[in-house]
C-alpha positions as CSV (number, residue, x, y, z in Angstrom):
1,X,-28.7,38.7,-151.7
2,X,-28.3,41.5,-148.9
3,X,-31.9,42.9,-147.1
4,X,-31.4,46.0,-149.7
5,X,-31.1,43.9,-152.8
6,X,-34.6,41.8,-151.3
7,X,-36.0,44.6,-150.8
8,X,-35.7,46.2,-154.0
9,X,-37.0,43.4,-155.6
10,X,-39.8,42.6,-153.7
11,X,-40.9,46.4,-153.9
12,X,-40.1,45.8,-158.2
13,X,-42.0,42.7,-158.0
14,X,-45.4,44.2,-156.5
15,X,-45.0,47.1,-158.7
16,X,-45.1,44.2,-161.8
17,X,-48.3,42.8,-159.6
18,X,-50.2,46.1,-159.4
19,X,-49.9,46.9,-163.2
20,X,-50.4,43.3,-164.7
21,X,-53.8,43.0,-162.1
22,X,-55.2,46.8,-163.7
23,X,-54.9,45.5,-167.1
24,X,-55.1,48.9,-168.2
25,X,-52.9,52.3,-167.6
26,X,-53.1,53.5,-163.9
27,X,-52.1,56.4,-162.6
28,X,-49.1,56.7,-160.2
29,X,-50.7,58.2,-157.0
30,X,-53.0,55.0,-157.5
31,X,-49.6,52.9,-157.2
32,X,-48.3,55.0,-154.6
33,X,-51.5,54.3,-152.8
34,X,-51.6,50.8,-153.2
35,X,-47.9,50.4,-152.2
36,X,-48.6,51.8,-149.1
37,X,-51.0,49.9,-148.2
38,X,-49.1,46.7,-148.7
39,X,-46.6,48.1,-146.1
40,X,-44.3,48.8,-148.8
41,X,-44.1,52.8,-148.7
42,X,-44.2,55.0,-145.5
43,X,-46.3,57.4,-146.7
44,X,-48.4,59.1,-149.6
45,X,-46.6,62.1,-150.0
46,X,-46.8,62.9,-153.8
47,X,-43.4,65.3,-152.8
48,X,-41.9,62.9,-150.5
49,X,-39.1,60.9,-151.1
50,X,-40.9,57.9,-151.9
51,X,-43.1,59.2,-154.2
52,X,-39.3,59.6,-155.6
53,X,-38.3,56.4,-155.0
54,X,-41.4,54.7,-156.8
55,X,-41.0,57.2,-159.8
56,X,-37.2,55.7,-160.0
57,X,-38.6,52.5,-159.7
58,X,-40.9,53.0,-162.7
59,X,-38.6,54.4,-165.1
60,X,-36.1,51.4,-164.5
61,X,-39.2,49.4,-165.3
62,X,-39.9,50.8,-168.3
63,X,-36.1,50.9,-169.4
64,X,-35.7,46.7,-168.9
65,X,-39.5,46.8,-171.1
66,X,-41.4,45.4,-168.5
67,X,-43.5,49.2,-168.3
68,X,-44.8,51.7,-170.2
69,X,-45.9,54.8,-169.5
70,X,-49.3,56.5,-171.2
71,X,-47.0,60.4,-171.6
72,X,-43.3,59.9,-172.5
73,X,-42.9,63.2,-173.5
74,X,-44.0,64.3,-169.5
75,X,-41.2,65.2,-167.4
76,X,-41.0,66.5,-163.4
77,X,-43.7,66.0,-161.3
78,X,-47.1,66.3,-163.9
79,X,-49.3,63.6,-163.3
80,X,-48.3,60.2,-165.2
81,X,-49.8,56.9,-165.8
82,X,-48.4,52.9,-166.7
83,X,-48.9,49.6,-167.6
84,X,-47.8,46.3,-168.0
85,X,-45.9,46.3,-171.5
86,X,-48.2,43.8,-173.3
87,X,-45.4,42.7,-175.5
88,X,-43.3,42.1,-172.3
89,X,-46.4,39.7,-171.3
90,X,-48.5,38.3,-174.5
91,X,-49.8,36.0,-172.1
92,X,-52.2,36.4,-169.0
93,X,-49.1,36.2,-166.0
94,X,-50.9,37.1,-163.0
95,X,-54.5,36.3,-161.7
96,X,-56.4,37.4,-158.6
97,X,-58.0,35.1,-156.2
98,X,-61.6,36.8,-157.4
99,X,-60.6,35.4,-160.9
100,X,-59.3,32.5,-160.0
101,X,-62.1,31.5,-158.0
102,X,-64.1,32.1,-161.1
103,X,-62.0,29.9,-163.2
104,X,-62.0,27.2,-160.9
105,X,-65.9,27.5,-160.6
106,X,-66.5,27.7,-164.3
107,X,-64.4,24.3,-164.7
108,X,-67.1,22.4,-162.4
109,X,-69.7,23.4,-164.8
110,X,-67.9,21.6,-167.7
111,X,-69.3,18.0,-168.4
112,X,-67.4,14.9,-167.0
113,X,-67.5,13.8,-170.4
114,X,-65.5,16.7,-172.0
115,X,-63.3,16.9,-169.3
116,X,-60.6,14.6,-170.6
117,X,-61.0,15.5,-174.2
118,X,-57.7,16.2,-175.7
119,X,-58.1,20.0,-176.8
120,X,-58.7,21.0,-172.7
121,X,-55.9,19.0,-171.6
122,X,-54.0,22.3,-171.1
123,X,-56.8,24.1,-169.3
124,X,-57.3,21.5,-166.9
125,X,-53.8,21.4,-167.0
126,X,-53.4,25.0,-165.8
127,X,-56.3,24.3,-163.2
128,X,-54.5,21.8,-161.5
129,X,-51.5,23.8,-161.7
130,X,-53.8,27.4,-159.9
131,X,-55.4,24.4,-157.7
132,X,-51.9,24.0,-155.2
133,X,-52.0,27.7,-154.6
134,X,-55.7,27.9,-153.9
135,X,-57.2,28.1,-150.5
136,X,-57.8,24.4,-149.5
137,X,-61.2,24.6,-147.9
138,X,-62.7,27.3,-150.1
139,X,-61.4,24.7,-153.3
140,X,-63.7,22.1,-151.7
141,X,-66.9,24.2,-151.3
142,X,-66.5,25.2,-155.0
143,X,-65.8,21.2,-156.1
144,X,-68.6,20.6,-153.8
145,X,-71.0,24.0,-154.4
146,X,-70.9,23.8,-158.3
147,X,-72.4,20.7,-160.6
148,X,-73.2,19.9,-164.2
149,X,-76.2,17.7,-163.8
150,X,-76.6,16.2,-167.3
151,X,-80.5,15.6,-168.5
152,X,-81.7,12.1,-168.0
153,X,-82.1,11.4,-171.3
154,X,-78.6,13.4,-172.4
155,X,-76.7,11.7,-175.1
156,X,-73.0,11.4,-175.0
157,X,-70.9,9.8,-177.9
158,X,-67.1,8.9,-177.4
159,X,-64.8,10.9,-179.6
160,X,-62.3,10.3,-181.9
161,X,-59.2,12.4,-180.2
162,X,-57.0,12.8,-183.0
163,X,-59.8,14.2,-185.3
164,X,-60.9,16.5,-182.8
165,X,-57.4,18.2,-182.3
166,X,-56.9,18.5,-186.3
167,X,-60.3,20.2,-186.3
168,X,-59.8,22.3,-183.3
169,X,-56.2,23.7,-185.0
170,X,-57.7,24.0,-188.3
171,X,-60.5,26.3,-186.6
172,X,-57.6,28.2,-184.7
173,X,-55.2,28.5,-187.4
174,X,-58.2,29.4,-190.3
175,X,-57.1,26.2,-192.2
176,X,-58.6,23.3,-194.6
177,X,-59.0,19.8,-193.7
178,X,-59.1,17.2,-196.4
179,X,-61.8,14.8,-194.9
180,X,-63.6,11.2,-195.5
181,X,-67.3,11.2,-194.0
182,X,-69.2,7.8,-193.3
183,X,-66.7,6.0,-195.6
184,X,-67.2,8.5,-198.7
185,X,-64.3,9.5,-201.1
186,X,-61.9,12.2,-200.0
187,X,-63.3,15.7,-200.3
188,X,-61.7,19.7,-198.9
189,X,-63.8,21.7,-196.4
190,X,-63.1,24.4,-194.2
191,X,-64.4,24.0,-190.4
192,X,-66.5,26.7,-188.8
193,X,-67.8,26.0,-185.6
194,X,-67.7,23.1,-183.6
195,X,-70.6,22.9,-181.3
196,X,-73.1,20.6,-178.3
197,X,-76.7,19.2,-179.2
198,X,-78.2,17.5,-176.7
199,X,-74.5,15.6,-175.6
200,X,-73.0,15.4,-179.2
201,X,-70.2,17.0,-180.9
202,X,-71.2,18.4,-184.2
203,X,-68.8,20.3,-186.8
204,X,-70.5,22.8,-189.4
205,X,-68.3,23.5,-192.1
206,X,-67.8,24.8,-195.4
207,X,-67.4,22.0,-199.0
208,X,-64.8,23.5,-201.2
209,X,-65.7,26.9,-199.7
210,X,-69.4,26.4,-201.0
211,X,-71.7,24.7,-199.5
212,X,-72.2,24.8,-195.9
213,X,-73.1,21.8,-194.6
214,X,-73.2,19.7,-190.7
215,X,-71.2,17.0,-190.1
216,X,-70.9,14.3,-186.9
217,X,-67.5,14.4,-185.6
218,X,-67.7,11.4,-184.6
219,X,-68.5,10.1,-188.7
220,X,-65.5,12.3,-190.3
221,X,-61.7,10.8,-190.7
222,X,-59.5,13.4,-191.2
223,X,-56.4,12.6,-194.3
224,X,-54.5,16.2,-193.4
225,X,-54.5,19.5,-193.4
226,X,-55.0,21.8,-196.2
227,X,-53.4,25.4,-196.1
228,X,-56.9,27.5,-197.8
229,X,-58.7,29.8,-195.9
230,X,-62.4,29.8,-195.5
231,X,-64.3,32.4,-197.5
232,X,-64.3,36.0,-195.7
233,X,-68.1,36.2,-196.6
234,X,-69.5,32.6,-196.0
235,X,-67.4,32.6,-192.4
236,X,-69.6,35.9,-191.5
237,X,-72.8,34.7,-193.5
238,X,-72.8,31.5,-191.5
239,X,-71.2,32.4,-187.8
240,X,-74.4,31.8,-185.8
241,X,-75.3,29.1,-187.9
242,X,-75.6,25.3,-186.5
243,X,-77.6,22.7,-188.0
244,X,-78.9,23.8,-191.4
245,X,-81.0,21.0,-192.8
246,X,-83.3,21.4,-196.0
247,X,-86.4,20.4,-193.9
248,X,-85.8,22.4,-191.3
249,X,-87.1,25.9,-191.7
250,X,-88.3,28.4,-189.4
251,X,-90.9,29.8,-188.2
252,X,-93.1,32.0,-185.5
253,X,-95.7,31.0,-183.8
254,X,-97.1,30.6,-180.1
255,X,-98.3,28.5,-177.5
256,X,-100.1,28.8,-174.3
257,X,-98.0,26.6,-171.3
258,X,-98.9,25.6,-167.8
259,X,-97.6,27.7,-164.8
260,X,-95.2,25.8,-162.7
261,X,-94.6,26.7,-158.7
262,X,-90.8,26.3,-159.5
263,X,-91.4,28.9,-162.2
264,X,-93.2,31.6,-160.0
265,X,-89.6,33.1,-158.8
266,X,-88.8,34.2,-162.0
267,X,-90.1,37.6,-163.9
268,X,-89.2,36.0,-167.0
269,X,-88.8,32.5,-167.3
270,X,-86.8,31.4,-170.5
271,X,-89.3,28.4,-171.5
272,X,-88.1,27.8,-175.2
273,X,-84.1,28.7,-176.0
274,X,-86.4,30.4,-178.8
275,X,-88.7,32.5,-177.0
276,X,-88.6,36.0,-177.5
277,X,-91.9,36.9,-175.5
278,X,-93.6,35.5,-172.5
279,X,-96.4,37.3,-170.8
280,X,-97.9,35.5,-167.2
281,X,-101.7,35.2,-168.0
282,X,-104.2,35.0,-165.1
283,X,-106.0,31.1,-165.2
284,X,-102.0,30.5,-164.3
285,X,-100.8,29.6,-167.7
286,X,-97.8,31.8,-169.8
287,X,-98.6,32.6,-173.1
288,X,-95.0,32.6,-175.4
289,X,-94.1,33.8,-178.9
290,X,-91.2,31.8,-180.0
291,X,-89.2,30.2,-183.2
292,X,-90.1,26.7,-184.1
293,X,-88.7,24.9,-187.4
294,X,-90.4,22.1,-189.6
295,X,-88.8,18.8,-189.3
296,X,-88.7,15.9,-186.9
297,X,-86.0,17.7,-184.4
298,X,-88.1,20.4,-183.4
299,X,-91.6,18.6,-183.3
300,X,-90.0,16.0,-180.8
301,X,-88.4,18.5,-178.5
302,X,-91.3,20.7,-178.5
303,X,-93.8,17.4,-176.5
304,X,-91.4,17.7,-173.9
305,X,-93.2,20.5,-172.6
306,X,-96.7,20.8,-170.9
307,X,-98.6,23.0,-173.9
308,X,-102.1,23.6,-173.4
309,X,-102.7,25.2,-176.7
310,X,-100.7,26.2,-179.8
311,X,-101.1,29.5,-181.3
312,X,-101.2,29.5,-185.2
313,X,-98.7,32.5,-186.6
314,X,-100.9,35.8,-186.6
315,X,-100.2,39.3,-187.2
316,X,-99.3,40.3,-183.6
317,X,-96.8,37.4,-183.5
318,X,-95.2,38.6,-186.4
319,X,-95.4,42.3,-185.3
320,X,-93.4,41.5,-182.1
321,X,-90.8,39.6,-184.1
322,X,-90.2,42.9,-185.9
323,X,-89.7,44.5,-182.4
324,X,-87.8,42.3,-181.3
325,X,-85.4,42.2,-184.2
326,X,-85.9,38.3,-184.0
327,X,-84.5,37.9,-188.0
328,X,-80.8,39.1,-186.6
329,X,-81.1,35.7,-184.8
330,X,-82.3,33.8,-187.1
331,X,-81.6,34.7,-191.0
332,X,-83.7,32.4,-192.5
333,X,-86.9,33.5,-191.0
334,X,-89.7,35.0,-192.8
335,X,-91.9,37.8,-191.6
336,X,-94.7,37.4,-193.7
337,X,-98.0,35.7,-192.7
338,X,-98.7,32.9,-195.1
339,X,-94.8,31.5,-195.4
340,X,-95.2,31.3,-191.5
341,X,-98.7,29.6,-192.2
342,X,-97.1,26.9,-194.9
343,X,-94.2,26.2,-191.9
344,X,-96.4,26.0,-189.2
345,X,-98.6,23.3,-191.0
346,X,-95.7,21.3,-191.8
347,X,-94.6,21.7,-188.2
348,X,-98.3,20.4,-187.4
349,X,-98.0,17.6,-189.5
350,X,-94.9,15.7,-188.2
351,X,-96.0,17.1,-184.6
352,X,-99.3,14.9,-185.2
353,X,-97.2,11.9,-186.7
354,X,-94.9,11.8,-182.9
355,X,-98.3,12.0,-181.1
356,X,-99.6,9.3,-183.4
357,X,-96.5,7.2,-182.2
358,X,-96.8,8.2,-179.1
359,X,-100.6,6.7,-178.6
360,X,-99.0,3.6,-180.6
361,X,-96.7,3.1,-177.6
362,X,-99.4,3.4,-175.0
363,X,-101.7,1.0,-176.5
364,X,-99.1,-1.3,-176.9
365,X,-98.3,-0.8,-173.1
366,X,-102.3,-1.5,-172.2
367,X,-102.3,-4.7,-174.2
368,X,-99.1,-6.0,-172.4
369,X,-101.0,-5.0,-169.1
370,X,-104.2,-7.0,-170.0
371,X,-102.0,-10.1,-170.9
């Protein structure tokens, strides 16, 4: 290849570069600019010669499919704009180091646990891959810089690989699965969302296109793959669903929680994943409004916390919801006053059988100490 030919290519090449990193049309004094700042054009002249020489450049682009322009029908020198021909490149071919930088920081924040799961074998594929071309000591700061710290109690279950990857194409591809769970007799659903709890896979999916219902991935064996669709209407009915037991129901109500010093840099602390008000009261305490659902889960998360005082469902709870829009979130909620009432006091019942078990325990543990 002679200088000419390497330069041509090189100046075709950046061209490719400039469009695929806009990801939208961009306007050719834009390239021109850009061009010459690389060292690559001699000057900025939209008359010159190599405003010329990058229009010619262009218009072989577009003729080999690798460019469009926004105007065809303009001609001579009124202003045009291009692109990367998106059918030319389905897939993302170029990345910046500000993205890539990104990338590489979201993939420390990904559990060590997940990390060799089957189904992001070709992301962290591709990560290794961007890694060599990375900056070597800015790569260590982010391997260094950026953590997943799992909870102390955070549960993690092993996996069964093979399942996973049926479930994960059947979710891509909009497909059945025909499925055994805990040892039953064979039965059709169509998977929805797989998602985390507290360390553990869960699938919710749809029975015969039915029933929605929860499953552990970890209790399904998959038989094969079915070619029906999930139902248009249940997919959208059910998209923000996860668990969906019958005792679990919910509910508003609020509670009063002790300020933390670690809590003071923040305007508004997110307390509960459910909270949708907090107001900073002044004997140092927060006063939240927030979802809570009958049933053991809930009951046993909520101890966790340092409450002070729980706040029965009232009127200006449930007027705030209605601000709020809180029902958009959760579907199943109820904005009148005595079904929150009938919730909450389930909610108070198994929340007084833990603490019952809890005082249990630490009897037991001033007996041993007496012995």
């Amino acid at each position: 290849m002679t200088a000419e030919e390497h330069h041509r290519v090189e100046f075709l090449l950046e061209i490719l570069k400039i469009l695929l990193q806009s990801g939208n049309f961009i306007k050719t004094r834009d390239i021109h600019k850009q061009l010459f700042l690389r060292g690559l054009l001699s000057d900025t002249n939209p008359a010159g010669k190599e405003r010329r020489k990058l229009n010619r450049a262009l218009q072989f682009l577009e003729s080999i499919g690798y460019a469009e322009s926004k105007y065809p029908e303009i001609k001579g020198r009124k202003s045009q704009e291009w692109r990367a021909n998106q059918r030319a490149f389905p897939v993302l071919t170029s990345i910046t180091e500000e993205e890539l930088t990104s990338l590489l920081t979201f993939s420390s924040f990904i559990p060590e646990n997940y990390k060799h799961l089957e189904i992001f074998k070709p992301f962290v594929n591709l990560i290794k891959r961007l890694r060599k071309e990375f900056n070597r000591e800015k790569l260590e700061r982010i391997e260094f810089s950026f953590v997943y710290e799992p909870q102390f109690l955070e549960k993690f279950v092993d996996i069964n690989q093979k399942e996973l990857k049926m479930i994960y194409h059947a979710i891509i591809e909009g497909k059945s699965l025909i499925v055994s769970y805990k040892g039953s007799d064979f039965f059709k659903i169509q998977p929805l969302k797989v998602f985390v709890y507290n360390g553990i896979m869960y699938l919710c999916a749809l029975i015969e296109n039915k029933t929605f219902r929860t499953f552990h991935i970890s209790g399904l064996k998959i038989i094969e793959e079915h070619p029906e669709k999930p139902d248009r209407f249940l997919f959208k009915k059910f998209r923000k669903t996860t668990f969906l037991f019958e005792e679990e129901k919910p509910f508003l109500f609020g509670a009063r929680v002790a300020f933390k010093d670690s809590l003071s840099f923040f305007k508004n602390p997110l307390l509960f994943p459910t909270q949708f008000h907090l107001e900073k009261e002044e004997d140092r305490h927060f006063e939240v409004f927030l979802v809570g659902f009958t049933g053991y889960r809930f009951a046993s998360r909520f101890l966790v916390e340092e409450i002070i005082e729980i706040i029965s469902p009232n009127k200006q709870i449930i007027n705030t919801a209605k601000q709020e829009k809180v029902t958009e979130n959760y579907p199943e909620l109820s904005y009148s006053l005595k079904e929150n009432q009938k919730r909450f006091q389930s909610f108070l019942k198994t929340l007084d059988t833990l603490i019952k078990q809890r005082q249990k325990l630490i009897k037991t543990i001033k007996r041993q100490q007496r012995q």
